[in-house]
SERO-4910 file (N, C-alpha, C, O; in steps of 0.05 Angstrom, whole numbers):
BEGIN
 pado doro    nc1    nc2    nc3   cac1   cac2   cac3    cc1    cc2    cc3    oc1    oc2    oc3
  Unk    A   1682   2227   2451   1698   2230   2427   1696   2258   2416   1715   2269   2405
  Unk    A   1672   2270   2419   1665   2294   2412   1681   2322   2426   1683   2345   2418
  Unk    A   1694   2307   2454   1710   2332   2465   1740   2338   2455   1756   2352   2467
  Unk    A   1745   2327   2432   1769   2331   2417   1772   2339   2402   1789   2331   2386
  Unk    A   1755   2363   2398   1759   2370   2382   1776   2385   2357   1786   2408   2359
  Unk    A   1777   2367   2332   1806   2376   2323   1805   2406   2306   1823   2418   2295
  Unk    A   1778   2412   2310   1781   2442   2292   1788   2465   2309   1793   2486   2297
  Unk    A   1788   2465   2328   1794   2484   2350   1821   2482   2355   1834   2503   2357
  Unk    A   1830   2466   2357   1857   2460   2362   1876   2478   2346   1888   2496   2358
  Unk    A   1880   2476   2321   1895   2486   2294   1895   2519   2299   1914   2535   2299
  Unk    A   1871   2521   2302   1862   2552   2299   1884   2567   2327   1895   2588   2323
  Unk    A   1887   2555   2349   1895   2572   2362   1929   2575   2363   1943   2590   2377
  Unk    A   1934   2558   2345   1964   2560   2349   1977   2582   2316   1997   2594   2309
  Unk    A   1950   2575   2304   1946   2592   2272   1949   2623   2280   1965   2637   2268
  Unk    A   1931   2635   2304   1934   2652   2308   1959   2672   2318   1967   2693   2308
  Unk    A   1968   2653   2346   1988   2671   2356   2010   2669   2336   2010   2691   2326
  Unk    A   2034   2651   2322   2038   2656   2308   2032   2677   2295   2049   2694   2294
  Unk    A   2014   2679   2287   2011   2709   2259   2018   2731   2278   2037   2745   2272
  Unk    A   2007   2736   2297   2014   2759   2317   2043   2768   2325   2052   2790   2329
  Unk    A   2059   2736   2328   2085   2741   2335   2102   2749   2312   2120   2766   2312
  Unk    A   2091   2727   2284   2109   2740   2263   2103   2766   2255   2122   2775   2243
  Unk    A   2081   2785   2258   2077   2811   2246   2095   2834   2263   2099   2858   2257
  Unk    A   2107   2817   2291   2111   2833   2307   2147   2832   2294   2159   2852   2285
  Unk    A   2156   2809   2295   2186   2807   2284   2182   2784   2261   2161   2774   2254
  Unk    A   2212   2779   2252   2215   2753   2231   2215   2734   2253   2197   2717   2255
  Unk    A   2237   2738   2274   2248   2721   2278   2235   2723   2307   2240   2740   2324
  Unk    A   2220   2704   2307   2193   2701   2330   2208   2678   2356   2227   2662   2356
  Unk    A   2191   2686   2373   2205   2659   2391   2203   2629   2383   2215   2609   2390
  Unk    A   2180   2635   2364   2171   2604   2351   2197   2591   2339   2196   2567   2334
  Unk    A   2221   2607   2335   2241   2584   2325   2249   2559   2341   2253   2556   2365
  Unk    A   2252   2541   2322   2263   2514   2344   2300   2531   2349   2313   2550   2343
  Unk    A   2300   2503   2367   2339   2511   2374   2359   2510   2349   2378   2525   2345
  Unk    A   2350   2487   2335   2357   2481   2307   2361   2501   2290   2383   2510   2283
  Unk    A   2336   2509   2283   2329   2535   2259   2343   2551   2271   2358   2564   2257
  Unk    A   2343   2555   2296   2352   2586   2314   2380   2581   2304   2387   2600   2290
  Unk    A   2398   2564   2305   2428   2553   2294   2431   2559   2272   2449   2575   2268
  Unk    A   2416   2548   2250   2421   2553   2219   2411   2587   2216   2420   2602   2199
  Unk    A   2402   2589   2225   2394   2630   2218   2426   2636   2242   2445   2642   2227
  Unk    A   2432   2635   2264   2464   2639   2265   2481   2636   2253   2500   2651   2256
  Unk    A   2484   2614   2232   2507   2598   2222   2499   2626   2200   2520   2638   2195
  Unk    A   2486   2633   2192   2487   2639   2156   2490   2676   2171   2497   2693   2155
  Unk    A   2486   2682   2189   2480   2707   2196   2508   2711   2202   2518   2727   2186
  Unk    A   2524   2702   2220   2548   2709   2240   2567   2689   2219   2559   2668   2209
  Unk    A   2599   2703   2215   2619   2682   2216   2635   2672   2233   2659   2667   2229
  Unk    A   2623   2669   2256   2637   2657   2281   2623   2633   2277   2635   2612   2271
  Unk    A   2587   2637   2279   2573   2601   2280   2589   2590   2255   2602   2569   2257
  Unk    A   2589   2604   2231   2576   2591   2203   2617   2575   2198   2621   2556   2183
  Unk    A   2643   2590   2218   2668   2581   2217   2676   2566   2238   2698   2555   2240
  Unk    A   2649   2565   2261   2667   2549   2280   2679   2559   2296   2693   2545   2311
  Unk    A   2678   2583   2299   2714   2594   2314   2698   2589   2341   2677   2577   2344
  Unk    A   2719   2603   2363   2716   2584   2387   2700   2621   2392   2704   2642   2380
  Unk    A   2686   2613   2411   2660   2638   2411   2667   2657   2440   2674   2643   2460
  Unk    A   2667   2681   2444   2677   2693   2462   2655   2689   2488   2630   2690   2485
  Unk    A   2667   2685   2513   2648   2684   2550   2624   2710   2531   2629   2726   2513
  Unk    A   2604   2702   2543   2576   2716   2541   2574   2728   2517   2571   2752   2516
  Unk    A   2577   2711   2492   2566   2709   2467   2531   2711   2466   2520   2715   2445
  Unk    A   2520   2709   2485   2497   2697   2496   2476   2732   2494   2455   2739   2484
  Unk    A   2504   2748   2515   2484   2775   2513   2492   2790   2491   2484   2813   2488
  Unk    A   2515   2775   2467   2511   2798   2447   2499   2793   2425   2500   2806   2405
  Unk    A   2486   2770   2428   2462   2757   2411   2442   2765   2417   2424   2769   2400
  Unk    A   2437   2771   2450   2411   2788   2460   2402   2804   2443   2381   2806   2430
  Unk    A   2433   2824   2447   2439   2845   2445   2425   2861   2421   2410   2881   2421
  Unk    A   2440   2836   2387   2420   2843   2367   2399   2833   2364   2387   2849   2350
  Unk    A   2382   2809   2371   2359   2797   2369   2349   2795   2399   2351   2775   2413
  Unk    A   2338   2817   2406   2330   2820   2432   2296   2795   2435   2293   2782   2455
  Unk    A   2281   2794   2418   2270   2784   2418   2261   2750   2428   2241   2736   2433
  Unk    A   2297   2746   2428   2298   2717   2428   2291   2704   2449   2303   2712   2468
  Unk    A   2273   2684   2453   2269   2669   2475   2297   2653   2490   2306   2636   2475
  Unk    A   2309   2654   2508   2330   2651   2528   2343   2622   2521   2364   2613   2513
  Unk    A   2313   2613   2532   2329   2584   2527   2330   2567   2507   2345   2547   2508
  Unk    A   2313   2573   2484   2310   2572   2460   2348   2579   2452   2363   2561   2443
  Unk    A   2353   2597   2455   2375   2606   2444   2407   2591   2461   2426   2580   2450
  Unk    A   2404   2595   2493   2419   2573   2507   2422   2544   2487   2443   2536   2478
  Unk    A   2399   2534   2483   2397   2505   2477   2414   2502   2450   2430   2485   2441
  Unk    A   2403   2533   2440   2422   2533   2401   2454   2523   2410   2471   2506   2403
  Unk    A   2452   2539   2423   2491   2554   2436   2500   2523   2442   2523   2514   2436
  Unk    A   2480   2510   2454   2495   2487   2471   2497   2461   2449   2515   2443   2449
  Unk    A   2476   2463   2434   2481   2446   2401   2510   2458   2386   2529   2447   2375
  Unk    A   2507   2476   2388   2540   2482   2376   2558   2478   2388   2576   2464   2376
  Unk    A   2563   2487   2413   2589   2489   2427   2596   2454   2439   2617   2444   2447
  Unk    A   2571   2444   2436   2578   2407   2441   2580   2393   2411   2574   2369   2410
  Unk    A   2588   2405   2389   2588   2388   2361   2616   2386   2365   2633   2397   2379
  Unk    A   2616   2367   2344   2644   2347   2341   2669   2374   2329   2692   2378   2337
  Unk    A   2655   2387   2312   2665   2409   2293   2680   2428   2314   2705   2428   2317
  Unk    A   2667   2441   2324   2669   2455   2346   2689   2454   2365   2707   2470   2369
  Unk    A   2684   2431   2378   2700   2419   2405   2730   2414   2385   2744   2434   2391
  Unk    A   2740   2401   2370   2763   2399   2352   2773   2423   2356   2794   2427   2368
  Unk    A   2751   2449   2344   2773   2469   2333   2779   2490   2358   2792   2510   2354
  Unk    A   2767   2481   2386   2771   2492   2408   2785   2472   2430   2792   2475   2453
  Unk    A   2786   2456   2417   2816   2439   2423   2839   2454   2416   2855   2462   2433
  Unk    A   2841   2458   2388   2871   2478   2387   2869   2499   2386   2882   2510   2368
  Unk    A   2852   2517   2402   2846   2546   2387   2860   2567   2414   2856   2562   2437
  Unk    A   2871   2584   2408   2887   2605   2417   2865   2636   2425   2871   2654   2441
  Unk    A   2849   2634   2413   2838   2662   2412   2806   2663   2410   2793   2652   2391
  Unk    A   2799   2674   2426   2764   2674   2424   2751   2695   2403   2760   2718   2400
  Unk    A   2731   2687   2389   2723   2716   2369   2684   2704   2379   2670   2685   2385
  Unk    A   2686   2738   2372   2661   2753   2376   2628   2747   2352   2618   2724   2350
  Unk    A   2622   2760   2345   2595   2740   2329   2608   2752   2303   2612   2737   2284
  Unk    A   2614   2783   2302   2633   2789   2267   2653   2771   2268   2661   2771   2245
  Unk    A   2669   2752   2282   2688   2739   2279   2713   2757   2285   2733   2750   2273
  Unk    A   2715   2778   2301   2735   2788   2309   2739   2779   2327   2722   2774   2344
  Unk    A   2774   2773   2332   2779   2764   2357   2783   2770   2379   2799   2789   2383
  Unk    A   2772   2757   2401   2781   2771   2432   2797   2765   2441   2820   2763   2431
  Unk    A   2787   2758   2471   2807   2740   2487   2822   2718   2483   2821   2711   2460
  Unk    A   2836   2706   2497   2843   2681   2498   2831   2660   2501   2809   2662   2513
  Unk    A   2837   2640   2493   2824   2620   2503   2843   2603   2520   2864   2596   2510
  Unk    A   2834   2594   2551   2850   2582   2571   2859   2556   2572   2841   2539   2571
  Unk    A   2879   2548   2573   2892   2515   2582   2868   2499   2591   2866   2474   2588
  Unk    A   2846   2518   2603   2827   2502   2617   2808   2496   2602   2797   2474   2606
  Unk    A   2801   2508   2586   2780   2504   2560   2795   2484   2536   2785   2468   2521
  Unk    A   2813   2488   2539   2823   2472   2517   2819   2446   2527   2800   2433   2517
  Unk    A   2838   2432   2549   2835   2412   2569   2805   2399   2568   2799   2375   2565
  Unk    A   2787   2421   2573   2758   2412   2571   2750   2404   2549   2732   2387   2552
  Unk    A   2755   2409   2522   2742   2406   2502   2756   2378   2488   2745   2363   2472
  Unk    A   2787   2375   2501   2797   2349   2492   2782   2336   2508   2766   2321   2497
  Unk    A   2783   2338   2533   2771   2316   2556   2737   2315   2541   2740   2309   2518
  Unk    A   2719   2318   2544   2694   2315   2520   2701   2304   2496   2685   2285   2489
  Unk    A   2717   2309   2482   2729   2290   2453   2735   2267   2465   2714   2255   2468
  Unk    A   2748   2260   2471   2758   2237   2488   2735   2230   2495   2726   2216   2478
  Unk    A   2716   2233   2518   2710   2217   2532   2684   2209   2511   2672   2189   2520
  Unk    A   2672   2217   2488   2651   2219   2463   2667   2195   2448   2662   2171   2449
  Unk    A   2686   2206   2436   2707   2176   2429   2701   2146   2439   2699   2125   2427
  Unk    A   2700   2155   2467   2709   2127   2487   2678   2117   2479   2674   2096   2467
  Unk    A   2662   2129   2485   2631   2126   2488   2629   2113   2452   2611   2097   2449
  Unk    A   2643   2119   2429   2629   2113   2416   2636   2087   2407   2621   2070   2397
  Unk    A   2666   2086   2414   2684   2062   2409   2669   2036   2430   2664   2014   2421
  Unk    A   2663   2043   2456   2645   2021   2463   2624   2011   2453   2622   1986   2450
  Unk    A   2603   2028   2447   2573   2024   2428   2585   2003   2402   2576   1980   2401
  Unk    A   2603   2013   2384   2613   2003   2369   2618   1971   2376   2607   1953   2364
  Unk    A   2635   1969   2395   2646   1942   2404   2626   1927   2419   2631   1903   2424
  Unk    A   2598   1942   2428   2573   1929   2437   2552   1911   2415   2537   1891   2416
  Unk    A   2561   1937   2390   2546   1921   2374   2555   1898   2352   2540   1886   2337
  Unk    A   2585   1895   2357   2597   1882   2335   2594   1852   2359   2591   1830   2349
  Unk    A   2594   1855   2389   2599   1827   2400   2573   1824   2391   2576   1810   2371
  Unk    A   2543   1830   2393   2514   1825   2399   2519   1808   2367   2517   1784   2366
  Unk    A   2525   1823   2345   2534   1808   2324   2547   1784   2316   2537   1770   2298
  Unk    A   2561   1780   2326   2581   1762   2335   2567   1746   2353   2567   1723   2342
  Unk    A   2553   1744   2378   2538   1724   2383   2512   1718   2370   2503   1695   2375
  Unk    A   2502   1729   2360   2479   1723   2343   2493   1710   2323   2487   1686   2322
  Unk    A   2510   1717   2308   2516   1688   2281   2528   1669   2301   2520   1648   2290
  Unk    A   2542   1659   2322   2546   1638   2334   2518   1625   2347   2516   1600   2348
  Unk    A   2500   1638   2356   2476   1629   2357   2462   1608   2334   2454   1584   2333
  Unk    A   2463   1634   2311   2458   1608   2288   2467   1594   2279   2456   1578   2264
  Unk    A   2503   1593   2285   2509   1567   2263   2508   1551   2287   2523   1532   2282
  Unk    A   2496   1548   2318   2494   1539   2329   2480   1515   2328   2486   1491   2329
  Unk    A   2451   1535   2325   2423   1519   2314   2425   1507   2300   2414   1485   2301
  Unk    A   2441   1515   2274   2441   1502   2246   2454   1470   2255   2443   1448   2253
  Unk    A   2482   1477   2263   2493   1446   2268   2473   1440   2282   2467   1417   2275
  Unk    A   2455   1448   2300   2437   1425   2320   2413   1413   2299   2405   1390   2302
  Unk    A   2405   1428   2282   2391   1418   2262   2403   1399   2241   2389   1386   2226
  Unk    A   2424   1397   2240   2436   1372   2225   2442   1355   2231   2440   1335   2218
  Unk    A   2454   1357   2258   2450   1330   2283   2428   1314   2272   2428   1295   2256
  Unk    A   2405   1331   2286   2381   1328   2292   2370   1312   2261   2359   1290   2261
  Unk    A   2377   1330   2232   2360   1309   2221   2380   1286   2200   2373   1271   2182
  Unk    A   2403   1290   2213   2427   1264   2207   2418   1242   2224   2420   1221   2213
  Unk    A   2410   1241   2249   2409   1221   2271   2379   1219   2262   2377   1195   2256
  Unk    A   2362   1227   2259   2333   1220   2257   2330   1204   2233   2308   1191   2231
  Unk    A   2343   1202   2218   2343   1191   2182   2352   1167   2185   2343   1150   2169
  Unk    A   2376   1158   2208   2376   1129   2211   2363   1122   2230   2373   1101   2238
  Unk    A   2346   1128   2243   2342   1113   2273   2318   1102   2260   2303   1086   2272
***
């Protein structure tokens, strides 16, 4: 029990921390999450949604070189799969950059993709839905099942 110790533990994660934050703010220690909400409030591309220009990826590098890769992938991929998102890159015409200026185009093919993902999230939720309303639905036929068997049961037992 003695090899678990819990005071050793704390201390070493206390440390690097302090090292990484003296080095920058914005340390690799961010989750994907946090890493999102410091995009959203930083850039008006996250914080509007707009549909985000091919290798958004290295001009995020670009200013926060610091950032751990996949830490930052994972952010990108929490946004670019939200409900918010996929909608407005369903109808969106034009790609913009992290100032929110716009680029390129955005292709028939991307669009296509982002309905086809709406859709198929839809389909997925409309079944769950209709999974849990039958399980519902047989569970109260379950009990007023029992119940009539219990009144059988103590209607016929009261005369016999």
């Amino acid at each position: 029990m003695k090899s678990m110790n819990t005071s050793l533990t704390p201390q070493a994660p206390a440390i690097e921390p302090a090292a990484t934050a003296a080095v920058t703010p914005t340390s690799a220690a961010l989750t994907p999450r946090s890493l999102l909400k410091q995009l959203q409030t930083q850039f008006p591309a996250f914080r509007d949604f707009l549909p985000l220009s091919i290798g958004i990826d290295k001009q995020i590098l670009a200013i926060m070189p610091e950032l751990d890769r996949k830490t930052m992938r994972t952010a990108l991929g929490i946004h670019t799969g939200s409900l918010r998102y996929l909608k407005v890159m369903e109808k969106a015409k034009v790609r913009h950059d992290l100032d929110g200026t716009p680029g390129a185009e955005v292709t028939d093919t991307h669009r296509a993709h982002a309905t086809q993902v709406l859709q198929d999230r839809f389909k997925k939720e409309a079944e769950r839905k209709k999974a849990e309303r039958d399980a519902a639905a047989a569970e109260e036929a379950a009990r007023v099942r029992a119940d009539k068997l219990n009144q059988l049961t103590a209607k016929f037992s009261r005369k016999g």
